[in-house]
N, C-alpha and C positions, 0 to 999 in steps of 0.2 A: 573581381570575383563576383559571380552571378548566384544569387541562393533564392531557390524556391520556397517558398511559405507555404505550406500546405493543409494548415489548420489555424484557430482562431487562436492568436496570439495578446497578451496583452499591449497593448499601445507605446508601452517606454519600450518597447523591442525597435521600433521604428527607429526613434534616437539615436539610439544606441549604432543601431546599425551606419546612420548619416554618420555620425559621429567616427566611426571606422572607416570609411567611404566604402564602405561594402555596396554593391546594388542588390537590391533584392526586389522579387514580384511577388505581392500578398493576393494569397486566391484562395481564403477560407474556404469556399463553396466546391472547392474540386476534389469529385470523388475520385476512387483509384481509376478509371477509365483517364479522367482528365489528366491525372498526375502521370501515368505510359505514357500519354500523347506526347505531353509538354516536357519530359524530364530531362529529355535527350540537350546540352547545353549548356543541362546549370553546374554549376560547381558545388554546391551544397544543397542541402534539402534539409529542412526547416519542420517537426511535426509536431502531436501531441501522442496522441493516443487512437485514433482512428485510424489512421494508416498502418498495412501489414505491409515492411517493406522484405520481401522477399525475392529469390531468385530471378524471377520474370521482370520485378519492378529493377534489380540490379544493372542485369541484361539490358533497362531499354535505357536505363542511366551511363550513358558512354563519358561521358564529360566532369561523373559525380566523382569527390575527392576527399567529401564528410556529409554526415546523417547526424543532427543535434534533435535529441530527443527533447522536448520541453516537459520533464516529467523525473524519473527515479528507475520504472522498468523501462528493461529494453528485449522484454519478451515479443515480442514482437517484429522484430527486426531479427533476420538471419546473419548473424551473427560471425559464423563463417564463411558465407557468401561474399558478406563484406570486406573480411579480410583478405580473402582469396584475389578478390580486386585492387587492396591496397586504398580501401576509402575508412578513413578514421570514422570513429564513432563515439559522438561525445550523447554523454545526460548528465541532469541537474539534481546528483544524489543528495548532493548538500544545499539546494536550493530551497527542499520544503521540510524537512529534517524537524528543523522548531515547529511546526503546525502539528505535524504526524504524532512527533511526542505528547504534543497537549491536548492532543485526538484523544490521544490513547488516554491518558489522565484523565479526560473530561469524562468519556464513555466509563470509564472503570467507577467513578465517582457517584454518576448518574447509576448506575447499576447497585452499585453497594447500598444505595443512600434511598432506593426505590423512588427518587428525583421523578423520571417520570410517571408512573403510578401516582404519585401523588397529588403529582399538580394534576392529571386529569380529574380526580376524586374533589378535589376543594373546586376544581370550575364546576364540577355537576353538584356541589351541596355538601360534600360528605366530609366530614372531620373525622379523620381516623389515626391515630399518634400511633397506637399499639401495633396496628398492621402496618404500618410501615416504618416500623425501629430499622435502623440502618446494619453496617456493618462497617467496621474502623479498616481503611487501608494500612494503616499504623501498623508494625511489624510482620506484615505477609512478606510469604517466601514469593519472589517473583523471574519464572523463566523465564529468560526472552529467547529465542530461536533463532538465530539473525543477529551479527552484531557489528552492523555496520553506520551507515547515517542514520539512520531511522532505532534503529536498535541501541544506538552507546547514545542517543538523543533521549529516549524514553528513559531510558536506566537514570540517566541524570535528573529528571524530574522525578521518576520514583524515589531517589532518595534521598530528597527533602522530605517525604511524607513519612520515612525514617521503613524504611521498605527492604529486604533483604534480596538483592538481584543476583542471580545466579544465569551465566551466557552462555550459549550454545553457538558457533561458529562451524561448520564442515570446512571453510576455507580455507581460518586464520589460526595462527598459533602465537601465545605470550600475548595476550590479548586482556586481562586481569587491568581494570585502573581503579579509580576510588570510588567508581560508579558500580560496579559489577563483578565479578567472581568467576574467571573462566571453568566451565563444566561439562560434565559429560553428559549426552542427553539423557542417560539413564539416573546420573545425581540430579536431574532437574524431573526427571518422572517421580523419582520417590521422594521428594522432599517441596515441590513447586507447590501453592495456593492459588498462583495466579500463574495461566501461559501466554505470551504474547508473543507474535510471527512478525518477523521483520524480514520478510524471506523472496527474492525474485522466483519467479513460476517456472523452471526449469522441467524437463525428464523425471529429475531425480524427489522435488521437491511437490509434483504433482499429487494432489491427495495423498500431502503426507497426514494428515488429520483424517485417519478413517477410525472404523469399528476398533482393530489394534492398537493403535493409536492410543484411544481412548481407553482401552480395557489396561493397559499393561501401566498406566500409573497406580500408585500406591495408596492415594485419596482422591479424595473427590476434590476439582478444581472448575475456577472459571479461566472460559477460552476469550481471546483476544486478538482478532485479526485483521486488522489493517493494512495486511500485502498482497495478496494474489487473491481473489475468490476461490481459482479452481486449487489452492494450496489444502482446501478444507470441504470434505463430504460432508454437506448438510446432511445429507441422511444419521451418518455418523453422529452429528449435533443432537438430531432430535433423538436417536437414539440412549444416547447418553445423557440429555434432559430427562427424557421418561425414567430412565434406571437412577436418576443421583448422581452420576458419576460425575457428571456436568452441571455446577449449579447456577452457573449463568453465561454469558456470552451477550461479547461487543463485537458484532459487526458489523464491518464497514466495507468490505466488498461482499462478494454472493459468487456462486458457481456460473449463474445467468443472469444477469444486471439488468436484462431488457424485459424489465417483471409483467411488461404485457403480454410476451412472448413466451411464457413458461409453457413445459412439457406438462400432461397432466400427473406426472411424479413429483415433479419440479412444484409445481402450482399446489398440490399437498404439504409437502417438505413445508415452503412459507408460507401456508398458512398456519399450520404450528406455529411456527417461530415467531409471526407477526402476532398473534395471539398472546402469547408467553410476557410473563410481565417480565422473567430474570432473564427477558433477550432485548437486548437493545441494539436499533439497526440505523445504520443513515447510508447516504447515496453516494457512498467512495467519494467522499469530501475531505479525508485524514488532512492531504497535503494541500488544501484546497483554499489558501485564504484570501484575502486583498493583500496581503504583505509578500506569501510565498510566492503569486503571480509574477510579481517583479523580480523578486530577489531569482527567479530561476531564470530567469533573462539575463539576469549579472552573471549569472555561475557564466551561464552557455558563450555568453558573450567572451566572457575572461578567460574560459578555455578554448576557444578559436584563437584567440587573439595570440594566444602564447602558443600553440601550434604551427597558428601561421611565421 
């Protein structure tokens, strides 16, 4: 079995691979031009996140049999195209699962705690206790949106911090365990403190975070986004910053992540947001650690293995 590599992988995937006697060819550097060229052959294909594998790329994969995401979404990959061919489709939803949860935790923590605020203030001189009194995670109502890896993973660490999770699934049903409270999204609009999206970027789920969105909760809450960018209108954000309705937000992806590349809409929208001390941002890293790297090579590995 021949499996192309087609993004930077981490190094125990190689092992792994001898170890199965699988062959595989590593060509991090191949963009989608190179991947049509070469694809025609292999029997699996190997990505991250940079490849869009879609209908053309399907068509010139005659020989492909599986697509291992090395990741959690699989937005990006045509999904019925795939099946239509009969080529399985695996990802490593439970591979980074523990990072993504302690993503969310850490970001939440740093927010409440005005964590960064203040460490920039004591580097430049300034001792300031009063302005930056924190806020206790300790008994907040918390939605999560999403209750899958990522989502029954979070719930679990929120509550140690003695946290009230209430979950919203469109999927799943009898879903309720010692971590979370299955709910309607309208029991978590009128009663949530805190929202958090654990949500893949479908049709359906596309700017579900807009202006509505935001108007039709019952208080004001802080937003939490760690799954999709385009799941969540910045504009929305900053609209609902300015009125209150929004009194802070962790984010960890953006509508456009190639922040040199901003629209000048776009290029407005983050500069509010980079400005705002109750926004806290980092660079889609939720599931991104030295331990998740490997461990999502196990997942992918262990689910071929058992397919094949």
């Amino acid at each position: 079995m021949k499996i192309l590599i087609a993004d930077s992988m981490h190094p125990s995937l190689f092992e792994m691979l001898r170890d199965e006697g699988w062959d595989y060819s590593y060509h991090p550097e191949f963009r989608r031009e190179d991947i049509l060229d070469n694809i025609a052959g292999y029997a699996g294909l190997m990505i991250r996140s940079k490849t869009n594998v879609d209908e053309e790329m399907l068509a010139a994969a005659t020989d492909l049999r599986f697509i291992a995401r090395a990741g959690a979404g699989l937005d990006l990959i045509d999904l019925e195209a795939a099946a239509k061919r009969d080529i399985e489709v695996f990802h490593a939803g439970t591979g980074n699962r523990d990072a993504v949860a302690e993503h969310a935790v850490g970001m939440l923590l740093a927010l409440f705690n005005n964590i960064l605020r203040a460490d920039r203030q004591v580097r430049s001189g300034t001792w300031d206790r009063e302005g930056n009194r924190g806020v206790e995670l300790l008994k907040k109502t918390v939605g999560i949106i999403g209750y899958g890896n990522n989502g029954s993973a979070t719930a679990r660490r929120l509550s140690g911090f003695g946290c009230r999770v209430l979950a919203y699934d469109k999927y799943r049903d009898n879903y309720s365990d010692a971590y979370a409270t299955e709910s309607s999204l309208e029991e978590i609009m009128q009663q949530a403190d805190v929202i958090s999206l654990h949500i893949p970027l479908t049709e359906i789920t596309r700017y579900i975070v807009n202006d509505d969105f935001v108007n039709n909760f019952s208080k004001p809450f802080y937003l939490v986004n760690l799954s999709r960018g385009e799941t969540v209108s910045l504009d929305a954000v900053v609209n609902g910053l300015k009125s209150g309705k929004i009194l802070g937000a962790c984010l960890d992806v953006l509508e456009n992540e190639k922040i040199s590349k901003l629209t000048d809409g776009q290029q407005e929208t983050f500069d509010y947001l980079r400005a705002s001390d109750n926004v806290v941002l980092t660079p889609h890293i939720a599931g991104w650690t030295h331990e998740s790297y490997v461990r999502i090579n196990e997942v992918l590995i262990e689910q071929i293995r058992s397919w094949i």
